[in-house]
C-alpha positions as CSV (number, residue, x, y, z in Angstrom):
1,X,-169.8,50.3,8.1
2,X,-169.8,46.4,8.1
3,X,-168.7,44.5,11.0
4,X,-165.3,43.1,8.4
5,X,-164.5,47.0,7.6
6,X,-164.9,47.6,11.7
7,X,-162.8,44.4,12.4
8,X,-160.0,45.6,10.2
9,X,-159.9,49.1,11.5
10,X,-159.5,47.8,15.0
11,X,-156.6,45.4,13.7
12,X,-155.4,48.5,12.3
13,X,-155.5,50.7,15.6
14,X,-153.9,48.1,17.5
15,X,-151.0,47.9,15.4
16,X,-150.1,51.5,15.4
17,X,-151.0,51.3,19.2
18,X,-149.8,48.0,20.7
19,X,-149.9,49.0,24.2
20,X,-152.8,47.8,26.6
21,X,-152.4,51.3,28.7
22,X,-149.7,54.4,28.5
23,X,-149.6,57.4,30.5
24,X,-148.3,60.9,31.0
25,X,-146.7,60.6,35.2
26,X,-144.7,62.4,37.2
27,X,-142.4,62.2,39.8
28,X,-142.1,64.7,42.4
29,X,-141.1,62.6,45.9
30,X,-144.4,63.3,47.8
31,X,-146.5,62.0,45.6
32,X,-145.8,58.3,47.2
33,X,-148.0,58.7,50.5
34,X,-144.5,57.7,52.3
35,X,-143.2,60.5,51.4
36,X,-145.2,63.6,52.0
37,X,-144.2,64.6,55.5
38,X,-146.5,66.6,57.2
39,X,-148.0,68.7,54.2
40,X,-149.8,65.6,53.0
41,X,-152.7,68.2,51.1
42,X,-149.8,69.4,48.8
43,X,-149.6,67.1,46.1
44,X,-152.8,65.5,47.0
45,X,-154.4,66.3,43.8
46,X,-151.8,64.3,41.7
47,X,-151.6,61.6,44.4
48,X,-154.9,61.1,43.2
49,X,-154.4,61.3,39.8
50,X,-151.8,58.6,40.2
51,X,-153.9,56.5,42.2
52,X,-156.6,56.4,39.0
53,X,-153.9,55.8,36.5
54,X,-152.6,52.5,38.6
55,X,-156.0,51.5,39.1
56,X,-156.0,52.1,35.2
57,X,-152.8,49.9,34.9
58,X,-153.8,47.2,37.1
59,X,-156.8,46.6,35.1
60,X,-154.7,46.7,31.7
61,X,-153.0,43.8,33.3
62,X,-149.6,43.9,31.4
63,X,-146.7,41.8,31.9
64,X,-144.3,44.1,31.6
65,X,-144.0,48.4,31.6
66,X,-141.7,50.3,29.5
67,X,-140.8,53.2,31.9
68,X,-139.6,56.6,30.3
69,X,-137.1,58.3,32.6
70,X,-135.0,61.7,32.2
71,X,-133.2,60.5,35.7
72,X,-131.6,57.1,34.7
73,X,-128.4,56.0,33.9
74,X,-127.1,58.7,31.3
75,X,-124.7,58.4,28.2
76,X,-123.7,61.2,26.2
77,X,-125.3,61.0,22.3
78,X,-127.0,57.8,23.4
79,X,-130.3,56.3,24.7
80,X,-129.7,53.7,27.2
81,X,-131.7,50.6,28.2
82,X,-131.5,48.6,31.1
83,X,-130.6,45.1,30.5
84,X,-129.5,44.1,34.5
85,X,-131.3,41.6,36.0
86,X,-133.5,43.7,38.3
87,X,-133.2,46.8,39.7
88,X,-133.4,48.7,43.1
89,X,-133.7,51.8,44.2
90,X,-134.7,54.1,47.1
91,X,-135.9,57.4,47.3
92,X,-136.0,59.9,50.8
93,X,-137.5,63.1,51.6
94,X,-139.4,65.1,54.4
95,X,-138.0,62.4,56.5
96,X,-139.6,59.1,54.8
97,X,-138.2,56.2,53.0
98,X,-139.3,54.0,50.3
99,X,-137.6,51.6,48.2
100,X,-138.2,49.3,45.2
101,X,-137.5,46.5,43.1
102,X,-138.3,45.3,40.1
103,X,-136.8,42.3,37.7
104,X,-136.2,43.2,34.2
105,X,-137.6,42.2,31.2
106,X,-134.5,41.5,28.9
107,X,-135.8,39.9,26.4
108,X,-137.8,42.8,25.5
109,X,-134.7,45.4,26.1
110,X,-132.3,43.3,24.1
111,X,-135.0,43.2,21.3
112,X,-135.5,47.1,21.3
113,X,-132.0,47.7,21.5
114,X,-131.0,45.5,18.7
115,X,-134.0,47.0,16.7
116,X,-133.0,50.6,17.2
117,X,-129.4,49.5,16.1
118,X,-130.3,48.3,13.3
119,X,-132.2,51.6,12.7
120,X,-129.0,53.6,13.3
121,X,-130.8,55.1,16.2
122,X,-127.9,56.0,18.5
123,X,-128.1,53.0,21.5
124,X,-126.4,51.5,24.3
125,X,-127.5,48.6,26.5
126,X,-126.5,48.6,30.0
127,X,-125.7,46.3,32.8
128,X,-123.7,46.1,36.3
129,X,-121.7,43.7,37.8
130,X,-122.1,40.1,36.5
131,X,-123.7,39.5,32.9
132,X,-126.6,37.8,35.0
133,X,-127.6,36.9,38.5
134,X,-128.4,39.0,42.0
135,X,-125.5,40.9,41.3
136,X,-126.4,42.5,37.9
137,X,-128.6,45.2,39.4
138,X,-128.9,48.3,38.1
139,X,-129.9,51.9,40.3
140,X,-133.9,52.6,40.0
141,X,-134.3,56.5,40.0
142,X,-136.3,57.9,41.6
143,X,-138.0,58.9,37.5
144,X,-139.0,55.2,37.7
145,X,-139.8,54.6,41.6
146,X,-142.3,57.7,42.0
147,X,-144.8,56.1,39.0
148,X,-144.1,52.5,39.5
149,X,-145.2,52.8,43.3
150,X,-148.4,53.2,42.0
151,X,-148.5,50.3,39.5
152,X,-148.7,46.5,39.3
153,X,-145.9,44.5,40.4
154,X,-144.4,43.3,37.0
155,X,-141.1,43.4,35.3
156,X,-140.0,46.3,33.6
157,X,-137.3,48.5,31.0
158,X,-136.2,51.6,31.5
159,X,-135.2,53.5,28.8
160,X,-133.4,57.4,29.2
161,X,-133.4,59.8,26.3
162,X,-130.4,61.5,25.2
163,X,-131.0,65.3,25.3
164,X,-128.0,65.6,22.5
165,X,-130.3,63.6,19.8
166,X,-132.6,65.5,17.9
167,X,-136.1,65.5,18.7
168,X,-136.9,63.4,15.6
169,X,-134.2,60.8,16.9
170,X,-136.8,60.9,19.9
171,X,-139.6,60.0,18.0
172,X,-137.8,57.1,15.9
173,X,-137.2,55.1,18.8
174,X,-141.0,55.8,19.9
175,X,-141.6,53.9,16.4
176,X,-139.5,51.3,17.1
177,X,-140.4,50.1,20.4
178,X,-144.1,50.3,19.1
179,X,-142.8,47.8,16.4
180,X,-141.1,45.7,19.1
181,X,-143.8,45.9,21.5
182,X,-146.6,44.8,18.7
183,X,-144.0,42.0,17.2
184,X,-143.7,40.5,21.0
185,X,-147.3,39.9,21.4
186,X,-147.0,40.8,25.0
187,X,-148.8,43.1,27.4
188,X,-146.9,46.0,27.4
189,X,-147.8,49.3,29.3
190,X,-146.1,52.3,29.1
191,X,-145.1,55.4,31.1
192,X,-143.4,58.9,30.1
193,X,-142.3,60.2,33.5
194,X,-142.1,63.3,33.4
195,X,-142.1,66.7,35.3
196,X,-142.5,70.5,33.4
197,X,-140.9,73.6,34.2
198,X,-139.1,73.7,37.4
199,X,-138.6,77.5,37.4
200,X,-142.2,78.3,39.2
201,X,-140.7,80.2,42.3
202,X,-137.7,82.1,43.2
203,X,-136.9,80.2,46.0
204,X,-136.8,76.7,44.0
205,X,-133.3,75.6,43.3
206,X,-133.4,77.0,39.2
207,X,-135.1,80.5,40.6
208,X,-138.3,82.0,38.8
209,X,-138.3,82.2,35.3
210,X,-141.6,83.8,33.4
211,X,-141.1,80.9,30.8
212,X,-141.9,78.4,33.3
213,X,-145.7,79.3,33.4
214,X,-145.5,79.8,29.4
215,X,-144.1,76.6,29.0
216,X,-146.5,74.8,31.4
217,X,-149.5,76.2,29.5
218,X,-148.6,75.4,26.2
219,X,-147.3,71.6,27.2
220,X,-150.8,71.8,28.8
221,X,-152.9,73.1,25.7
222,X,-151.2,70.1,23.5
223,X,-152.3,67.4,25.8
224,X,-156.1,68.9,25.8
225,X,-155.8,69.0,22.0
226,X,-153.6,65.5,21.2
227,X,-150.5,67.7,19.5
228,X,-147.4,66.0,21.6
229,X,-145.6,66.7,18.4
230,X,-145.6,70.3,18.9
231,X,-143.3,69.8,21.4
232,X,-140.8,69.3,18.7
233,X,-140.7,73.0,18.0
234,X,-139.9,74.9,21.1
235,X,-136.8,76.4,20.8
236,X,-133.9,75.2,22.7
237,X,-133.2,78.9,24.8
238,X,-137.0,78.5,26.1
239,X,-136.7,74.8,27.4
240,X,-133.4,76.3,29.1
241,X,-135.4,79.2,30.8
242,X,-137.9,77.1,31.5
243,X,-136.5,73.6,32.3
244,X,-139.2,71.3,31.8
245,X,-137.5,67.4,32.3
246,X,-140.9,65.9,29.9
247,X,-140.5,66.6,26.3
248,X,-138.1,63.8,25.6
249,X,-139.8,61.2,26.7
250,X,-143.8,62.7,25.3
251,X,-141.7,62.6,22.3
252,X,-140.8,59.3,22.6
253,X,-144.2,58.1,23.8
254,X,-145.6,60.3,20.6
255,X,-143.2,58.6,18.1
256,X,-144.9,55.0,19.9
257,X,-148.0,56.1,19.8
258,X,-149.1,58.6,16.9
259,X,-151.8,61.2,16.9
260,X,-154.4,58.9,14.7
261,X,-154.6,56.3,17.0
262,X,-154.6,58.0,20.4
263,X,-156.8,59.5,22.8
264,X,-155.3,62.0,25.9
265,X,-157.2,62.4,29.0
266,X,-156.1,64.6,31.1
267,X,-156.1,63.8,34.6
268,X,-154.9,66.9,36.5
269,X,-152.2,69.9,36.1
270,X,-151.0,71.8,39.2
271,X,-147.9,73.4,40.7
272,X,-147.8,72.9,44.5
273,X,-143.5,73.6,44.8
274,X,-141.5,74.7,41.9
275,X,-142.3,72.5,39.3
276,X,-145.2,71.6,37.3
277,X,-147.0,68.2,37.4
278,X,-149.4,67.0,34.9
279,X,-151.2,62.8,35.0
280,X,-152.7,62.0,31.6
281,X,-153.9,58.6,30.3
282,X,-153.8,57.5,26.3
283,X,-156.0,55.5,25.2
284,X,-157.6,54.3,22.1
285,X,-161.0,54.8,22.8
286,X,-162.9,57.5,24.9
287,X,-163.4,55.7,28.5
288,X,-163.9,57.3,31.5
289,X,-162.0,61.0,32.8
């Protein structure tokens, strides 16, 4: 192969993966060190999963991250993007604290929301308060606060999927922020927060459900083998046994980022409580596990 035809497939890459890092993240509370009372050991092996994919991010060095939430603000038969000027939030548990704020990147919102529109993608962009200023501040969930803790101090966009879209609808607006993303000519990262089945253990709040470990496995067995578009074909009374919170936005982060031009390394899988939580990075080239 020439150095031209590698050139051009590089150029290539890049375009159908504009971002300069994206990860799979969850957010149980006591991941954040502030937060994990006095069984510090139980989600230790994701805290330090986490830790790797910030110092991942940090080194990306983007200007702003796309964040992926199922635990935003929600609108029926419509994904909504955050167009406040910042946004704050707090999360408590085991008798910690810890907050965060982060200012918005608008322009880039605006542009994926107009985009989408124009795609007849099913969109709404949201705000609080004043059109602009301290006042328009929009909640940070805690979807958003558990991975950002761990990553650079930048603007961001949240984005939360619509559970009554299709699972293609998903994917389109993957596309389209990829197209927005590349078209800025900005460092863009971007996270899928997600958690997996929640019905692990009787004594969880959604009880035990056999699914639950099914689900896990499979969701598990895709990563290892770069099929997030699989996802796309488990039937709806299985997600409901097994309530998983993830597929929307891996489907999401598929549709941005498709199979040809992405790498998965997984980071770590466990289930210290009731639900599951998996860190993966994607990348375009091998690296480092």
């Amino acid at each position: 192969m020439t150095n031209i035809d590698g050139k051009y497939i590089r150029e290539r890459v890049m375009m159908m993966n504009p971002f300069v890092f994206a990860c799979i993240a969850p957010h149980g509370g006591e991941i954040i060190p502030e937060l994990c009372g006095a069984l510090p050991d139980r989600m230790k092996l994701t805290r330090n999963s986490m830790v790797r994919l910030g110092k991942k991010m940090q080194d990306a060095k983007p200007e702003t991250i796309i964040v992926l939430t199922p635990h935003g603000t929600r609108i029926d038969g419509y994904f909504s993007v955050t167009n406040s000027e910042r946004m704050y939030g707090f999360v408590e548990e085991n008798d910690g604290y810890y907050e965060l704020e982060r200012y918005v990147d608008r322009n880039l919102a605006v542009s994926i929301t107009e985009v989408a529109a124009e795609q007849s993608i099913p969109i709404a962009s949201i705000n609080f308060g004043t059109a602009a200023g301290p006042i328009s501040c929009l909640p940070l969930d805690w979807g958003s606060i558990v991975p950002l803790s761990f990553m650079p101090d930048v603007p961001i966009v949240v984005i939360n999927p619509s559970r009554e879209l299709s699972f293609d609808m998903h994917m389109k607006l993957g596309e389209v922020i990829s197209q927005v993303v590349h078209n800025s000519g900005k460092r863009v990262a971007l996270i899928a927060s997600c958690d997996w089945a929640h019905a692990h253990d009787e004594k969880g709040p959604y009880g035990f459900d056999p699914a639950a470990e099914m689900l896990d496995e499979e969701v598990v067995g895709f990563i290892r083998s770069n099929e997030l578009e699989k996802m796309a074909e488990f039937d709806a009374e299985y997600i409901e046994a097994a309530k998983p919170d993830g597929i929307w936005q891996t489907l999401i982060l598929a549709g941005a980022i498709p199979k040809e031009s992405r790498k998965i390394h997984l980071y770590s899988y466990e289930v210290p409580t009731y639900f599951g939580l998996i860190c993966a990075e994607i990348s375009t080239s091998d690296g480092d596990e």
